[in-house]
C-alpha positions as CSV (number, residue, x, y, z in Angstrom):
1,X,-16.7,16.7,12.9
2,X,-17.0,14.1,10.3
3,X,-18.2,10.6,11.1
4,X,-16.3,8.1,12.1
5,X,-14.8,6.2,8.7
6,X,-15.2,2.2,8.8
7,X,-11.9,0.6,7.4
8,X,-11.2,-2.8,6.3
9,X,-7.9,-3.8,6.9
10,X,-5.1,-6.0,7.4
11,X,-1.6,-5.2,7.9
12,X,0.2,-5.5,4.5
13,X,1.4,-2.9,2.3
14,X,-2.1,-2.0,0.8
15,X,-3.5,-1.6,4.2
16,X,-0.8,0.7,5.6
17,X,-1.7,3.0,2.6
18,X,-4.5,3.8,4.3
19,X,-4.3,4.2,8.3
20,X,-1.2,6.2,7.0
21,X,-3.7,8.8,5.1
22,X,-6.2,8.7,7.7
23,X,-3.9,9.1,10.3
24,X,-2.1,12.1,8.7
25,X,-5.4,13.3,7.8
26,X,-6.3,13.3,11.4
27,X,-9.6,11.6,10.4
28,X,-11.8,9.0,13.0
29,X,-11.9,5.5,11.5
30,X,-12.6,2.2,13.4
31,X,-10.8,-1.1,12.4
32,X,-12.8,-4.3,10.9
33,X,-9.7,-6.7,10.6
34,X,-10.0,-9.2,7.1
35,X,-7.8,-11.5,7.8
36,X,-6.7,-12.9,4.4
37,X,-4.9,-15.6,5.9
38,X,-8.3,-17.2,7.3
39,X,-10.0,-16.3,3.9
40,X,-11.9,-13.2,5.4
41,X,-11.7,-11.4,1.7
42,X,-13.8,-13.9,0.1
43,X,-16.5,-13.7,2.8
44,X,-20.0,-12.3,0.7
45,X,-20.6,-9.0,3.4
46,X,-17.0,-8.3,2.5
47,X,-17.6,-8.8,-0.8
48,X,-20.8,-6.7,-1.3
49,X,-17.9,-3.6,0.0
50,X,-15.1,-5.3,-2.2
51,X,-16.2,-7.4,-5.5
52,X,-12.4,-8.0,-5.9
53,X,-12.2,-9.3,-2.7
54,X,-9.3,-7.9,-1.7
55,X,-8.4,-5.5,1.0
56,X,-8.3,-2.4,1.9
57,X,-12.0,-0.9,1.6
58,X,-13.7,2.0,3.9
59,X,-17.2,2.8,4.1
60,X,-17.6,6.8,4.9
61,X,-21.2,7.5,6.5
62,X,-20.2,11.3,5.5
63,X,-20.3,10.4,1.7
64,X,-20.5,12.6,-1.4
65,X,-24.2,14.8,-0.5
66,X,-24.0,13.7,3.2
67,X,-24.9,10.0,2.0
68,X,-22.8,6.7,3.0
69,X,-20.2,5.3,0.8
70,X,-18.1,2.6,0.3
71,X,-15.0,2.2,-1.7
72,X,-12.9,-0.5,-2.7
73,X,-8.8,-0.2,-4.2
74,X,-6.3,1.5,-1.9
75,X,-5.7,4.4,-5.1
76,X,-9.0,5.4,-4.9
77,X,-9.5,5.6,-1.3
78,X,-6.7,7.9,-1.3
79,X,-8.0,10.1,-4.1
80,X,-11.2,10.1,-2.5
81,X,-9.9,11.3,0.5
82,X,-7.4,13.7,-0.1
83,X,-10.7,15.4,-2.1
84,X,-12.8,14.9,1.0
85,X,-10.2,16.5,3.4
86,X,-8.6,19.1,1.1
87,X,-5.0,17.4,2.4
88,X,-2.2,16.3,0.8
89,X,-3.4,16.8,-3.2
90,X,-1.5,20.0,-3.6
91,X,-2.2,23.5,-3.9
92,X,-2.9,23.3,-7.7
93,X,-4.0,21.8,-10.8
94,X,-0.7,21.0,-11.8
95,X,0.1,19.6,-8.0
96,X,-2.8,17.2,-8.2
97,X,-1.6,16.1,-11.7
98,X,1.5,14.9,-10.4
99,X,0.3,13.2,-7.4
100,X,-2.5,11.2,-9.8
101,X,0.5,10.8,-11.9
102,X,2.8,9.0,-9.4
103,X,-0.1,7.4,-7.2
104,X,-0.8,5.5,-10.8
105,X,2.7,4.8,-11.0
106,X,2.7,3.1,-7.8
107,X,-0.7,1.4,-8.7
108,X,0.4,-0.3,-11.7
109,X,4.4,-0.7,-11.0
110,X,5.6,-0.6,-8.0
111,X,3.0,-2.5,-5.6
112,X,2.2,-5.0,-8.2
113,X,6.3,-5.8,-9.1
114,X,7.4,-5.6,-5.5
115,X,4.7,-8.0,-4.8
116,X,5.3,-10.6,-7.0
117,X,9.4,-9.8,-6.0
118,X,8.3,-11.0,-2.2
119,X,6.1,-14.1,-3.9
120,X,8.8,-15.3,-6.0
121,X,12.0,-14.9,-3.9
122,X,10.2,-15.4,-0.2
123,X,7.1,-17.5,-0.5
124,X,7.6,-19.6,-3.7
125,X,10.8,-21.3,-2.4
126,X,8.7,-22.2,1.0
127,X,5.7,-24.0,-0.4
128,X,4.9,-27.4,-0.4
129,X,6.6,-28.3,-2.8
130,X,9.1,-25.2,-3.4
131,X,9.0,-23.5,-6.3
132,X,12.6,-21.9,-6.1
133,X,12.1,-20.2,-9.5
134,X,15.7,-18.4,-10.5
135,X,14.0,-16.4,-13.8
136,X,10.8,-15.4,-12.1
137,X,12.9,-14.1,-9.1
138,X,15.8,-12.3,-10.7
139,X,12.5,-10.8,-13.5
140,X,11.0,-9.3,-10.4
141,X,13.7,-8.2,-8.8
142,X,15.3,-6.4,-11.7
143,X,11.9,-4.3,-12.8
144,X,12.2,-3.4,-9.1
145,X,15.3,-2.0,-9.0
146,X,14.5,-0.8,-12.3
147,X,11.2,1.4,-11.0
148,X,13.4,2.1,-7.4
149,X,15.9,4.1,-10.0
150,X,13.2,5.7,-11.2
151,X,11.9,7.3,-8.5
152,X,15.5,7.9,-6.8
153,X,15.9,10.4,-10.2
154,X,12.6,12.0,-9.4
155,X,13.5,12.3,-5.6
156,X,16.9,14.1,-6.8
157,X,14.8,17.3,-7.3
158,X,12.0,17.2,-4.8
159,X,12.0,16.5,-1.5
160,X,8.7,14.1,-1.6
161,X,7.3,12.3,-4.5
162,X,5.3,14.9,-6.5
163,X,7.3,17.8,-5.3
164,X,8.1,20.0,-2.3
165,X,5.0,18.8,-0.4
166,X,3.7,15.3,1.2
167,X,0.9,13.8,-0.7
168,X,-1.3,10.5,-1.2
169,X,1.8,9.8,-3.5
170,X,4.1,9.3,-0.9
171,X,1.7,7.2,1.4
172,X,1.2,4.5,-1.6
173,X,4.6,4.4,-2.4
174,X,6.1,4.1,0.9
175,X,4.6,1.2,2.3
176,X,5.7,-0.8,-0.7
177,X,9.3,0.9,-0.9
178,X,10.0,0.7,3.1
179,X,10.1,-3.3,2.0
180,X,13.3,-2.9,0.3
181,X,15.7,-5.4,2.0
182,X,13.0,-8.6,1.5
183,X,12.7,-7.2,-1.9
184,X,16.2,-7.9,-2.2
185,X,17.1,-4.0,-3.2
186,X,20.2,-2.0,-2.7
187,X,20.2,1.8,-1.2
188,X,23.7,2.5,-2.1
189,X,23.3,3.9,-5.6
190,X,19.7,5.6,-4.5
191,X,20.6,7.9,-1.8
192,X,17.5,10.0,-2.5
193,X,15.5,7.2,-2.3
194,X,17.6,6.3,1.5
195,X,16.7,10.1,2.2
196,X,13.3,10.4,1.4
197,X,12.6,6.6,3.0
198,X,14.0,8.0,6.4
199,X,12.2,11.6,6.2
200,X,8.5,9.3,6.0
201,X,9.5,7.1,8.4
202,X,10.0,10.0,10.9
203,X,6.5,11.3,10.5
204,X,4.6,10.9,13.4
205,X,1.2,9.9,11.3
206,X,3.2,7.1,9.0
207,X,4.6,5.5,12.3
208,X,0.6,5.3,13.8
209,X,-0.5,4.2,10.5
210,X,2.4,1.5,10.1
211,X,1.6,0.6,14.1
212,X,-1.7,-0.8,13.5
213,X,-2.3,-4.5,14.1
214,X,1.4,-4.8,13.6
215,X,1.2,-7.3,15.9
216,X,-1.1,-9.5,13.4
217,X,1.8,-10.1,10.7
218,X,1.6,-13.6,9.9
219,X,5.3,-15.5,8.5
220,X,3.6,-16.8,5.2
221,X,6.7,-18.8,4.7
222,X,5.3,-21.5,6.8
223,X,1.6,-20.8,7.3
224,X,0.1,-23.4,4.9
225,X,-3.2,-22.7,5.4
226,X,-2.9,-19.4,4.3
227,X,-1.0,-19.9,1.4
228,X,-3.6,-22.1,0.1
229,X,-5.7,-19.4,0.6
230,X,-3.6,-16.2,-1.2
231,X,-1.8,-19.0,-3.8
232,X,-3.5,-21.1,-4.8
233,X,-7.2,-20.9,-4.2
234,X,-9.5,-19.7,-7.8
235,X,-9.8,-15.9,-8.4
């Protein structure tokens, strides 16, 4: 029985990456909530476990050798566990090769585009004083759609991201994806994208993962305090 897996966490996108793994992976964890509307993520303990200070991060007391670890950036976490647990990498060299390849896809297009797609057309407009921005909005929401075409061709031939099996692949994209409609995105040229949206939602582990703190999703639309915080405070 491995030990119980400390998690970081707050329930965005990034965060349901990883009680979706976890919880497919069948794995103990135990929630520490970081609030990043109170400013939890810039808090030094957190940051000693995060330099980035951004959520999500784990610490595994069954580390590489039997020795603690902790780990910071949702791709790696996954990585690190699908290694640890054997689960959702594949069956091969080649299977792992397109996970990596589509986990990095979702890494470096589809969370950071779809994110700046909810700041410009949902949070921007709302702040004191709005920033209704029409280019930045329609920029973001095109490369969107552009990358949601992309992976409704790849879904046309495989029932999950990286092929005929569920992998860390599909537990980065989804989170991001299942955001569609606030994304401003259409379904109704992407009906492989529609089918493969519904089959993850239906899994018993995504819906536990997705449940967790649900109830702590804050409308950053009119929380000032915490867009000072995510907007406009330093890096």
């Amino acid at each position: 029985m491995t030990g119980t897996i400390d998690l970081y966490y707050w329930p965005t996108p990034n965060g349901w990456k990883i009680t979706i793994a976890l919880e497919e992976m069948g794995l103990p964890y135990k929630i520490h909530l970081i609030n990043i509307g109170a400013g939890d993520q810039f808090a030094p303990e957190f940051l000693k476990l995060s330099p980035n200070n951004r959520m999500p991060a784990i610490t595994d007391p069954d580390g590489p050798d039997g020795k603690p670890i902790s780990i910071f950036e949702s791709g790696a976490i996954l990585q690190y566990l699908a290694r640890k647990t054997g689960k959702f990498y594949g069956k091969t060299e080649r299977d792992r090769i397109a996970v990596d390849q589509w986990l990095m896809w979702q890494m470096g297009g589809v969370g950071p585009m779809a994110g700046q797609a909810h700041h410009f057309i949902k949070y921007a407009p709302a702040m004191d004083p709005p920033n209704d921005l029409p280019y930045a909005k329609g920029r973001y929401r095109n490369e969107v759609a552009r990358l949601y075409g992309v992976l409704d061709r790849q879904l046309a031939g495989h029932d999950y991201v990286a092929g005929n099996f569920p992998s860390i692949a599909d537990f980065a994209i989804w989170p991001w994806a299942s955001l569609w409609e606030g994304q401003e995105q259409t379904l109704d040229d992407k009906p492989n994208l529609a089918r493969w949206l519904e089959t993850m939602a239906a899994r018993p582990g995504v819906q536990r993962g997705r449940a967790v703190a649900a109830e702590l999703r804050s409308n950053l639309q009119t929380d000032r305090k915490a867009q000072d915080l995510l907007f406009r405070r330093p890096a």
